[in-house]
C-alpha positions as CSV (number, residue, x, y, z in Angstrom):
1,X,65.2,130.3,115.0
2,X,68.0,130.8,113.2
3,X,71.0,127.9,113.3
4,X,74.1,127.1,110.8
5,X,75.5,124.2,109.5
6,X,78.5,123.8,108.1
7,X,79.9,121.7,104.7
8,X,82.0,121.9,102.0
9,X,82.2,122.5,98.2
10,X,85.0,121.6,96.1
11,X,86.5,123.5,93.4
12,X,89.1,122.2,90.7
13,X,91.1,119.7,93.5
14,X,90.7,122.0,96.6
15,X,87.8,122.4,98.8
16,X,86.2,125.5,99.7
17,X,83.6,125.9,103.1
18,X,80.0,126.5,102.8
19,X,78.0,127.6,105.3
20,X,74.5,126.6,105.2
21,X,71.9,128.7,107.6
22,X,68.6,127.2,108.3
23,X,65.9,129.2,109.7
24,X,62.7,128.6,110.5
25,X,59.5,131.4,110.9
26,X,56.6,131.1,112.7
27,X,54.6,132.7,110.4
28,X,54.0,131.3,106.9
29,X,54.3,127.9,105.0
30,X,57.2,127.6,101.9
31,X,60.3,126.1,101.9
32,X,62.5,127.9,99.8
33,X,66.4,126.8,99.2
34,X,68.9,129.4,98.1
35,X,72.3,130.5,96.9
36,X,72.6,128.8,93.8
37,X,71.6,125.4,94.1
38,X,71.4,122.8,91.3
39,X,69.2,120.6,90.7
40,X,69.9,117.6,92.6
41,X,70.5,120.1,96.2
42,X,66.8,121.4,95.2
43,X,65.6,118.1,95.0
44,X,66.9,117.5,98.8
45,X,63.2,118.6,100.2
46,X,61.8,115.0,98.8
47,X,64.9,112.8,100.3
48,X,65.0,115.0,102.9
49,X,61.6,115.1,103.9
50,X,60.8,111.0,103.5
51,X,64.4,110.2,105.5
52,X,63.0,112.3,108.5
53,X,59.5,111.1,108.9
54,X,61.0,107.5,108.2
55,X,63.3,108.2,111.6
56,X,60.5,109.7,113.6
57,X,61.1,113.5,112.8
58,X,59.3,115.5,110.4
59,X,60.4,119.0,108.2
60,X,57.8,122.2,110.3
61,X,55.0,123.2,108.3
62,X,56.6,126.3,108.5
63,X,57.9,129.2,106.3
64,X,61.7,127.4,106.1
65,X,64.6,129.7,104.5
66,X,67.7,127.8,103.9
67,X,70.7,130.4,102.4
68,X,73.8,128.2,101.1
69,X,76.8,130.8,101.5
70,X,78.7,132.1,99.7
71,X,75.8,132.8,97.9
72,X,77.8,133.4,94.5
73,X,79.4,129.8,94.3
74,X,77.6,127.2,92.1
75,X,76.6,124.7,94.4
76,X,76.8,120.7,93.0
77,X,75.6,117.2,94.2
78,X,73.4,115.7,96.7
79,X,76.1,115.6,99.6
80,X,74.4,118.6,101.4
81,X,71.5,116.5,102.2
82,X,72.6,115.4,105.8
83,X,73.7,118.9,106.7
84,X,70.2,120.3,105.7
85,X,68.3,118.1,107.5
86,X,70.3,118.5,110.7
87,X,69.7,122.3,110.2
88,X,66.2,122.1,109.6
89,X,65.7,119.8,113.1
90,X,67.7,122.0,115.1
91,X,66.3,125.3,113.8
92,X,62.6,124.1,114.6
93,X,64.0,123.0,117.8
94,X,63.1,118.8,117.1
95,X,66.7,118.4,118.9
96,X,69.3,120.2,120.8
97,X,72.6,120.7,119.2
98,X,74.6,123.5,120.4
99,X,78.0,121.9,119.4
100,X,77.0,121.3,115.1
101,X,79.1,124.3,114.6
102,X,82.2,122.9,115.4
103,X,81.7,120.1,112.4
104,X,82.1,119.7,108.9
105,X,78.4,117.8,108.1
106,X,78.4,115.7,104.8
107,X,75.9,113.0,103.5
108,X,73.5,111.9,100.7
109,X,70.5,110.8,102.2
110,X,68.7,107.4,101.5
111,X,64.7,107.5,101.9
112,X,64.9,105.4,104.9
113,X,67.5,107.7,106.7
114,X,70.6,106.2,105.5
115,X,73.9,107.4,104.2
116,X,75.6,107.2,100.7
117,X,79.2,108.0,99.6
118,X,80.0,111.1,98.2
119,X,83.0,112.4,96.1
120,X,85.8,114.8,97.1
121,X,86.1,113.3,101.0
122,X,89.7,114.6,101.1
123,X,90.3,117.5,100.1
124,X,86.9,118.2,102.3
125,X,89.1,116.8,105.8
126,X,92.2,118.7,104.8
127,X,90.1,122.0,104.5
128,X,88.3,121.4,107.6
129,X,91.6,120.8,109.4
130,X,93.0,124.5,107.9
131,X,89.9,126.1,108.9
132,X,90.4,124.4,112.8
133,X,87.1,122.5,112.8
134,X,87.2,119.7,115.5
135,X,85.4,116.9,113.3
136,X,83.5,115.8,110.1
137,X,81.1,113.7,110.1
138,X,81.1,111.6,106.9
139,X,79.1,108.5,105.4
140,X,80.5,105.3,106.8
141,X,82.3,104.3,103.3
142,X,83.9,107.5,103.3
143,X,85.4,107.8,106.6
144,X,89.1,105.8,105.6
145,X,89.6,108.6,103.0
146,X,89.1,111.6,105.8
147,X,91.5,109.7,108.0
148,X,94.3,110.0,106.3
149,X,94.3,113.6,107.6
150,X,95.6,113.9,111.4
151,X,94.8,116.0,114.6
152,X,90.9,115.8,112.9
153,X,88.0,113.2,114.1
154,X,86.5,111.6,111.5
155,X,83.2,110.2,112.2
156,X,81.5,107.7,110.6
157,X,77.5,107.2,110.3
158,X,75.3,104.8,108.8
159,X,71.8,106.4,109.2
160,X,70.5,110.1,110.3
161,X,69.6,108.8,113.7
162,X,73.2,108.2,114.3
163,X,74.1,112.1,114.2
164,X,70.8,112.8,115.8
165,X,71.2,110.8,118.9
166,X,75.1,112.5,118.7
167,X,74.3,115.8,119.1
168,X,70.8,115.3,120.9
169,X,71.6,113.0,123.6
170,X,75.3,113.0,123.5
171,X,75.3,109.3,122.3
172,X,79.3,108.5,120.7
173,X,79.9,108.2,117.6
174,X,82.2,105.4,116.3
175,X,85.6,107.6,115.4
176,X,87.9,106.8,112.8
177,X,92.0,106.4,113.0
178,X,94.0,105.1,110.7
179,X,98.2,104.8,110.9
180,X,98.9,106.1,107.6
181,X,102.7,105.7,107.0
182,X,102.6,102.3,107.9
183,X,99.2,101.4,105.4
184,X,101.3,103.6,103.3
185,X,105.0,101.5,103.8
186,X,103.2,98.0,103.8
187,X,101.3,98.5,100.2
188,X,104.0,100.8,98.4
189,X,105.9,97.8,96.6
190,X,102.4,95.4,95.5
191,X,102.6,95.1,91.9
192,X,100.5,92.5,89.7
193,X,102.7,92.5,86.9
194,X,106.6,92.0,86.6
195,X,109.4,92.4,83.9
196,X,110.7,88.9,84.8
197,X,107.3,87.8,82.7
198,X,108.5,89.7,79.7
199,X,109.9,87.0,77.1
200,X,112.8,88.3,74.8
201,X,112.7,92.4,73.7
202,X,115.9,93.3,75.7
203,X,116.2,96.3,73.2
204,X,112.5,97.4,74.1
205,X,113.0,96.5,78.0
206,X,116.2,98.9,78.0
207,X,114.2,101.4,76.0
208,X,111.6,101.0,79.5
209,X,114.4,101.5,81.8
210,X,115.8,104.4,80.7
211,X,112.1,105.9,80.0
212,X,111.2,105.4,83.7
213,X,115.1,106.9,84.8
214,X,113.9,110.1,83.2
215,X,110.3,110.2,83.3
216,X,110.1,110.3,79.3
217,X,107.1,110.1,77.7
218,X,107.7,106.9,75.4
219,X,105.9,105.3,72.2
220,X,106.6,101.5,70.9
221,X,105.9,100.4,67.4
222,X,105.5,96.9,66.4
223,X,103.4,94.3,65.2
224,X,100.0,92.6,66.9
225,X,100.8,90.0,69.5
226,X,105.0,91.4,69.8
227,X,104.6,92.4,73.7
228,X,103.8,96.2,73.8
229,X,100.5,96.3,75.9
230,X,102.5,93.6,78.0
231,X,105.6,96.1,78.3
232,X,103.4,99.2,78.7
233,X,101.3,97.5,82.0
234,X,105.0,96.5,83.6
235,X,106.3,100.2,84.1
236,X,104.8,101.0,87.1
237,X,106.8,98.2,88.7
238,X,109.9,99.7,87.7
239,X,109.0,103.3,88.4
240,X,110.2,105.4,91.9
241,X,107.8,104.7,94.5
242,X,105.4,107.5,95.3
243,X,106.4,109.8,98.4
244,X,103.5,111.3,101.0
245,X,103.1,114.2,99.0
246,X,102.7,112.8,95.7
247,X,100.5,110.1,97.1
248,X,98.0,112.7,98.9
249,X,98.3,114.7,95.5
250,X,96.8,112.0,93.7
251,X,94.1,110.6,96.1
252,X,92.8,114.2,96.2
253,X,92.6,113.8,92.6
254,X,90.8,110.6,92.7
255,X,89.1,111.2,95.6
256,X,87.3,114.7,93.6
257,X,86.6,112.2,91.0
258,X,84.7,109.7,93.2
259,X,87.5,106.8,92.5
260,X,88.2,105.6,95.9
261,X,87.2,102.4,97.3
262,X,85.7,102.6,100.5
263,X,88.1,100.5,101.4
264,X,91.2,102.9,100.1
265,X,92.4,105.7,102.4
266,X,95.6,106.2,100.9
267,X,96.6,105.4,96.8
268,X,100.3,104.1,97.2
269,X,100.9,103.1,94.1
270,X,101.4,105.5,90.9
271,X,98.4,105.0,88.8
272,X,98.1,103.7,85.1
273,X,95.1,104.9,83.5
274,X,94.3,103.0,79.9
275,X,90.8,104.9,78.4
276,X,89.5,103.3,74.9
277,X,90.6,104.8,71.8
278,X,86.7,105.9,71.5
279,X,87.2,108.5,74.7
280,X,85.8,111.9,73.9
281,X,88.7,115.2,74.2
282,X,86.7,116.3,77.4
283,X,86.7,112.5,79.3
284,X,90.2,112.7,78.3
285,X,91.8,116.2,79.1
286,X,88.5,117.4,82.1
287,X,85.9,119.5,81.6
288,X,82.1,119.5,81.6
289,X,79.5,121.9,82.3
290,X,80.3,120.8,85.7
291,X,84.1,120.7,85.3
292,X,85.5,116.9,86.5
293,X,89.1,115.8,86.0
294,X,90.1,113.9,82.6
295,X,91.9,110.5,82.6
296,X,95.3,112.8,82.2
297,X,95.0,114.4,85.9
298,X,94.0,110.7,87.1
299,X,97.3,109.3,85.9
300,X,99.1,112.6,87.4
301,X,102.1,111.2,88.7
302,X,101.5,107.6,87.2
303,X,101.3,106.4,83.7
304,X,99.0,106.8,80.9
305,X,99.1,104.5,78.5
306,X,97.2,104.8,75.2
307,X,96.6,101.5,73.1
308,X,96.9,101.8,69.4
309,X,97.6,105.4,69.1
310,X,96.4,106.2,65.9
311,X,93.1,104.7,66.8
312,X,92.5,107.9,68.5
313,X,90.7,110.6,67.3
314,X,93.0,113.1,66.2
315,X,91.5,115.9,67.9
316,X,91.7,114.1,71.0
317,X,95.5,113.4,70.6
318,X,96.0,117.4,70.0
319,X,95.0,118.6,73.0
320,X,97.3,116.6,75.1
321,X,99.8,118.9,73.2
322,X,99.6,122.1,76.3
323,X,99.5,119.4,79.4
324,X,102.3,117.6,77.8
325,X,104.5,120.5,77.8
326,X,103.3,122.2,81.2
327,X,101.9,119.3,83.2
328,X,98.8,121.0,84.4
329,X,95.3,121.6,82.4
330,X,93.5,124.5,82.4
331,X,89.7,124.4,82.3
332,X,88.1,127.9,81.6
333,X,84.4,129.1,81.8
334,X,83.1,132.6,81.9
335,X,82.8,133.3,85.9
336,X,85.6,130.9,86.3
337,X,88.8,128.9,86.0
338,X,89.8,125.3,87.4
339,X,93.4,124.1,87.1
340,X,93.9,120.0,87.2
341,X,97.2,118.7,88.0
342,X,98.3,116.4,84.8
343,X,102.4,115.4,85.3
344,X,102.3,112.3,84.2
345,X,104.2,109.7,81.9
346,X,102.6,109.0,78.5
347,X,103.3,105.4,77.1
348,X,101.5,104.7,73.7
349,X,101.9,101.8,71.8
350,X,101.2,101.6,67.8
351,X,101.2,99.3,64.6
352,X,103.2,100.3,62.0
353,X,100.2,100.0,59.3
354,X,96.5,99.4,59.3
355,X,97.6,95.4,59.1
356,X,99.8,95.5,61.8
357,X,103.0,93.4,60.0
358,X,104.3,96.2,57.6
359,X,106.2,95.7,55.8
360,X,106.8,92.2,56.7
361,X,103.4,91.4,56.1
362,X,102.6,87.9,54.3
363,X,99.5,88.7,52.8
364,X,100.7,91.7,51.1
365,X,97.7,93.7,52.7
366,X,99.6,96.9,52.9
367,X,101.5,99.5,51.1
368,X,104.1,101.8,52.0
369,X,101.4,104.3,51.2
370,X,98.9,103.1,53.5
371,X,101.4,103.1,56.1
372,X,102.1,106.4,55.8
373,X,98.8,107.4,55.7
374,X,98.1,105.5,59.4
375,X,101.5,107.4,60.2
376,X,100.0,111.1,59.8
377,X,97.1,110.3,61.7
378,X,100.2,111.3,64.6
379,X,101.0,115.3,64.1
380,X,104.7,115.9,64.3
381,X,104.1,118.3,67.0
382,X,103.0,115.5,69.1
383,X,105.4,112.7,68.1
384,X,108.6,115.5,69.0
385,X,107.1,115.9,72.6
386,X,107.5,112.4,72.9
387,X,111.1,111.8,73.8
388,X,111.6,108.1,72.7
389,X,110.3,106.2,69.7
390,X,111.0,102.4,70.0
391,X,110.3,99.2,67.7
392,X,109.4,96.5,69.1
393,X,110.2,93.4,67.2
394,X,107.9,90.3,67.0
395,X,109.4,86.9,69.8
396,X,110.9,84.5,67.9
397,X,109.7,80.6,68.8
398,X,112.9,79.9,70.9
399,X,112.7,83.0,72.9
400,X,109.0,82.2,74.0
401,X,109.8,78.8,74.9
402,X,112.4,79.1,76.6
403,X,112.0,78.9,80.7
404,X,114.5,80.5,82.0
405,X,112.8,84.1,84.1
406,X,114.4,87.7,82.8
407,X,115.4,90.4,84.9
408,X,113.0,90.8,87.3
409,X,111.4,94.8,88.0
410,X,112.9,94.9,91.5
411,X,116.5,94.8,90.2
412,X,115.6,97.6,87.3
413,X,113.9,99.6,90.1
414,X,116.9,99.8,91.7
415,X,119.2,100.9,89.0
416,X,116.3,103.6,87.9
417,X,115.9,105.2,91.9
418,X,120.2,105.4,91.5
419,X,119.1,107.3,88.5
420,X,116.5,109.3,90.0
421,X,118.6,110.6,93.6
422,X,121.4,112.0,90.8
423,X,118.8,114.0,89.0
424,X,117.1,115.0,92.9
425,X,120.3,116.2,93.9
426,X,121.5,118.0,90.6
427,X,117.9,119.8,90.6
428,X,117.7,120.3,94.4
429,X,117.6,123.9,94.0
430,X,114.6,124.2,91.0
431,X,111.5,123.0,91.1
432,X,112.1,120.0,89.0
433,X,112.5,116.2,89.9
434,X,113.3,114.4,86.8
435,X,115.5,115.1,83.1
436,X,111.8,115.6,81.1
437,X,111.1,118.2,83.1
438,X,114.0,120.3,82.3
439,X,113.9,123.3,80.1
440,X,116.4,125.0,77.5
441,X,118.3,126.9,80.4
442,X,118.5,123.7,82.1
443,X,119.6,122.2,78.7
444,X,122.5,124.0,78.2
445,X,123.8,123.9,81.9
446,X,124.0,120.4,82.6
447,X,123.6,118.7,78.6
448,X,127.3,119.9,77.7
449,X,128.7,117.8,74.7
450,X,131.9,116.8,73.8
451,X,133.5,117.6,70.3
452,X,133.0,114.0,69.2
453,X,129.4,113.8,70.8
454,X,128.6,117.3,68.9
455,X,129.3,115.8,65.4
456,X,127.5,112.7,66.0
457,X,124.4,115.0,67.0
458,X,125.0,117.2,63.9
459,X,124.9,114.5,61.2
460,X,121.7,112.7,62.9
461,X,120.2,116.2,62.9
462,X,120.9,116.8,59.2
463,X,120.3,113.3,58.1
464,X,116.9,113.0,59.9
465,X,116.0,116.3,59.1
466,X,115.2,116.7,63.2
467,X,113.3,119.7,64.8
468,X,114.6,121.7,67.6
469,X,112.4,120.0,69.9
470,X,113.6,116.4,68.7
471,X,117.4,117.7,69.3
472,X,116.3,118.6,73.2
473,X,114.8,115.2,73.3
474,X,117.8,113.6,72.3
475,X,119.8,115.5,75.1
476,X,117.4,114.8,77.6
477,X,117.2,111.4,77.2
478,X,121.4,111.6,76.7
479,X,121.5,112.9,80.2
480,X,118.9,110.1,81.4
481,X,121.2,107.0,80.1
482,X,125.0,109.3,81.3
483,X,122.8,109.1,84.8
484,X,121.9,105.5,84.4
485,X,126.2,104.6,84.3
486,X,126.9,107.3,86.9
487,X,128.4,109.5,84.3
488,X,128.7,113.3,85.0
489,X,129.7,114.0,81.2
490,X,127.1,113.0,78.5
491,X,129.5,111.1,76.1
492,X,128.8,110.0,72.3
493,X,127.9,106.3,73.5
494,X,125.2,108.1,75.4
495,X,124.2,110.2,72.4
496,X,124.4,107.5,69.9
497,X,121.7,105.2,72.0
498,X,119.2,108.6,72.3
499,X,119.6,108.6,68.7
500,X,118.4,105.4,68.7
501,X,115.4,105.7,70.3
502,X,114.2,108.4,67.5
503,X,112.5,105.4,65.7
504,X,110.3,107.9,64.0
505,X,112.5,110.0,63.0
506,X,114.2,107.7,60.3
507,X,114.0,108.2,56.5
508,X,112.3,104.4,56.4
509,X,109.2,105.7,58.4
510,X,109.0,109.1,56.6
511,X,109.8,107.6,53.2
């Protein structure tokens, strides 16, 4: 008899349906699995066969062909496990189950019959939902995740026996709903950090501001113990919140990469990923014999911060250089190609030598050749795709002491969502949100200058000897701060402060 179950397999950050057929012949002994299985789906007979006899049932000794379709796609992971074994029962006609077409069927099964959690859950529901199944069925940890997507019943099982007495007697299954806007709406503004905690650095806490405004990628210099880690964590507090789109975006993301909590159905909150400087270039960017996301497409639409820049190796740094510039990464094999999403804000954070305290160090441990020396470990090409260099000086005794609370995140939130609806409405017709996505046609429309503005830019450019990607910087981040006061012209106070922020750029640090 020949029956067919139905799950899913997930490619890059979408979801694709497999269709597993099960049958069983009456003549012969063999079990033989096909359609290019790894190894942990091969292995399935041994969990597959132990669950089974430990819930009363037992695999035919029979000759039992099991095709996984389409029989050209690289099949990964245990999840099929559930979906086999309900296959196998209901070809060798152990139960009835006339209506398993009609569900998606994913699980990893315990010996004893139970369920674990398995990766990908969403993008699994929101294909099942395009391709008009009526339910999945889904390990119980797994279940919040699939109920984020509507007009789809998302069961959740503990144990085999569960979907066994489901289909076979008819016996209810426990469905899943969950109100998403409002679980969305009640944890959208939960932040564990606030500026308010920040003591002193006004100059680096503007520098955040107008970072978040326009979405610029932004590095801060300074020495040990002077507040950048402490500055870094506090942007997602200040940043817009996320909207239903960008939120399901990144869960997918997360969700591919096994990173939900089983009790998480929808991230509300932009994330901030912080990897170790000893991260490898494929942990970082994605990639793998079987392709995974990098930490860049986990912080899509968040932050990532890296601590101690230079700390990194350098070939790790370079090949941020593409997703910088087109917020996406590309992984390539020979029979084929994933895309990652990767649009998110880069934070780093760096000391200005080995020491930490050049050149005010007091132990005379550094030379202005050794800092340079730290200083190239950074490639030009990546320092110019990083829109704003800032120094952050060390707190002085009566700014630490002092008790009275800065400005707190809410109140900088507010003036950086002002910013953000100007740039929505002046980009309403492209596909850009924010000033650091906008290119050189973009530039020219809405970056006009001023004669006075024009000069100042002209003698920073010659002085700093500034590349053609540093001068689109400056405007961008120009435009950012005119938005910031509700100014339609970019005027040279605006010009002079993006100036500013090109710490890296100055003669002292190039000397």
């Amino acid at each position: 008899m020949l029956v067919k179950v139905y799950g899913s397999a997930i490619h890059g950050v979408s979801a694709q349906i497999i269709t597993i057929e099960v049958n069983v012949a009456g003549a012969g002994v063999g079990y033989h699995l096909v359609g290019l299985p790894d190894n942990a789906i091969k292995e399935s007979s041994y969990r597959i066969s132990a669950a089974l006899k430990n819930v009363g049932f037992n695999i035919p000794g029979k000759k039992i062909t099991i095709n996984m379709a389409p029989a050209d796609l690289r099949k990964e992971g245990s999840a099929y496990d559930l979906s086999i074994a309900l296959g196998i029962l209901a070809a060798s006609n152990q139960i009835e189950a006339e209506s398993i077409g009609e569900y998606i069927i994913m699980g990893e099964l315990s010996l004893d019959g139970g369920l674990q959690p398995i990766k990908g859950v969403l993008p699994i529901a929101i294909k099942a939902r395009e391709e008009g199944f009526k339910g999945i069925i889904l390990p119980k940890q797994n279940t919040r995740e699939a109920a984020i997507v509507n007009n789809l019943e998302v069961y959740g099982v503990e144990n085999i026996k569960e979907v066994i007495s489901f289909f076979n007697e008819g016996k209810p299954l426990e469905r899943t709903e969950i109100d998403t806007r409002k679980e969305f709406h009640d944890k959208i503004d939960s932040f564990p950090f606030d500026f308010s905690e920040v003591k002193g650095q006004e100059t680096a806490k503007r520098a955040m501001e107008v970072a978040a405004a326009g979405g610029h990628n932004i590095i801060l210099i300074g020495p040990p113990g002077s507040g950048k880690t402490m500055l870094a964590k506090r942007i997602p507090s200040i940043l817009p919140p996320l909207t239903i789109k960008e939120a399901l975006e990144t869960t997918k993301i997360h969700s591919v990469a096994g990173k939900i909590g089983a009790e998480t159905s929808l991230m509300t909150v932009r994330p901030f990923r912080s990897p170790h400087h000893t991260i490898s270039d494929v942990a970082l960017v994605g990639g793998g014999s079987y392709p995974q996301p990098g930490e860049i497409s986990l912080a899509h639409n968040g932050v990532l911060f890296l601590d101690e820049m230079p700390e990194f190796k350098r070939t790790v740094l370079e090949v941020m250089r593409q997703p910088l510039e087109d917020r996406v990464v590309t992984i390539s094999r020979a029979k084929f190609t994933v895309n990652y999403p990767a649009s998110f804000m880069l934070v780093a954070s760096m000391n200005p030598s080995p020491s930490g305290y050049f050149p005010d160090d007091p132990n005379n441990t550094s030379s202005a050749f050794e800092m340079q020396r730290y200083m190239n470990k950074l490639s030009g090409p990546l320092l110019d795709r990083i829109d704003i260099h800032i120094e952050v000086q060390k707190v002085e005794f009566e700014q630490l002491s002092d008790r009275r609370k800065g400005e707190n995140s809410i109140k900088i939130r507010e003036r950086v969502l002002k910013a953000r609806e100007i740039q929505e409405q002046r980009y309403k017709d492209l596909d850009i949100s924010y000033n650091a996505q906008i290119g050189p046609k973009e530039i020219e429309k809405y970056c006009e200058l001023d004669s006075a503005s024009q000069n100042l830019i002209k003698n920073a450019m010659e002085k700093l000897n500034l590349s053609a990607r540093a001068y689109d910087r400056i405007l961008k981040v120009a435009r950012t701060i005119a938005d910031l006061e509700n100014s339609e012209q970019i005027l040279s106070n605006h010009i002079a402060e993006a100036i500013q922020y090109r710490s890296l750029d100055r003669e002292f640090w190039n000397a």
